[in-house]
N, C-alpha and C positions, 0 to 999 in steps of 0.2 A: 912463518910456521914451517916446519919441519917434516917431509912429509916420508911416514914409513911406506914403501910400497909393498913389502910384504904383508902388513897388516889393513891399511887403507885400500877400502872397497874402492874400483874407480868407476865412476859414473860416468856415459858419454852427454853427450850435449844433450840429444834427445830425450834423454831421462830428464834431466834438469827441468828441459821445457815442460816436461806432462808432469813433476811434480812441484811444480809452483804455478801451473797450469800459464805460461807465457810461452809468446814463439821460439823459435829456434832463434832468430835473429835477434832479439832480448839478449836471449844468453852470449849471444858470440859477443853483445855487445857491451855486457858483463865482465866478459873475459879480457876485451880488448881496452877496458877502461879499467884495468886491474881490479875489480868491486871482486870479482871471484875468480879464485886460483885455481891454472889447469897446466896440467904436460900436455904439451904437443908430442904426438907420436906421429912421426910420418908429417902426414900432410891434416890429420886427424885430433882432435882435442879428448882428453880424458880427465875428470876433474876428480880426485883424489877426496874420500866421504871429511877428511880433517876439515880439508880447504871448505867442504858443505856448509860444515858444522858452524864453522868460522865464520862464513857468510850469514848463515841465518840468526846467530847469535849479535849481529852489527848490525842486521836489518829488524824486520817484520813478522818474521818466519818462524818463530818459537815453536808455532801452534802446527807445523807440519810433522806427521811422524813418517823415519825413517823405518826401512825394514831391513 
């Protein structure tokens, strides 16, 4: 996926976890099993609302709304 950074809201980890309600470590664990796509900035992850979309659309996730 392609991801616009000017347009693409980026979410940090923490968000992720409270809106799929899982740990933080879920996600890192997500990210590091490429299941969900993020920029690393720094030493920091930021996951791009596409890469979101893309994930909930392959999983389970339909029924979360984004804001």
């Amino acid at each position: 996926m392609k991801i616009n950074l000017t347009r693409d809201k980026l979410y940090t980890t923490t968000e992720i976890a409270k809106i799929f309600g899982v740990r933080l470590k879920t996600v890192r664990n997500w990210i590091a099993d490429g299941k969900l796509g993020a920029i690393k900035v720094g030493h920091i992850y930021r996951i791009p609302e596409g890469e979101l979309r893309e994930f909930m659309r392959r999983g389970s996730y339909d029924e979360i709304e984004l804001s």
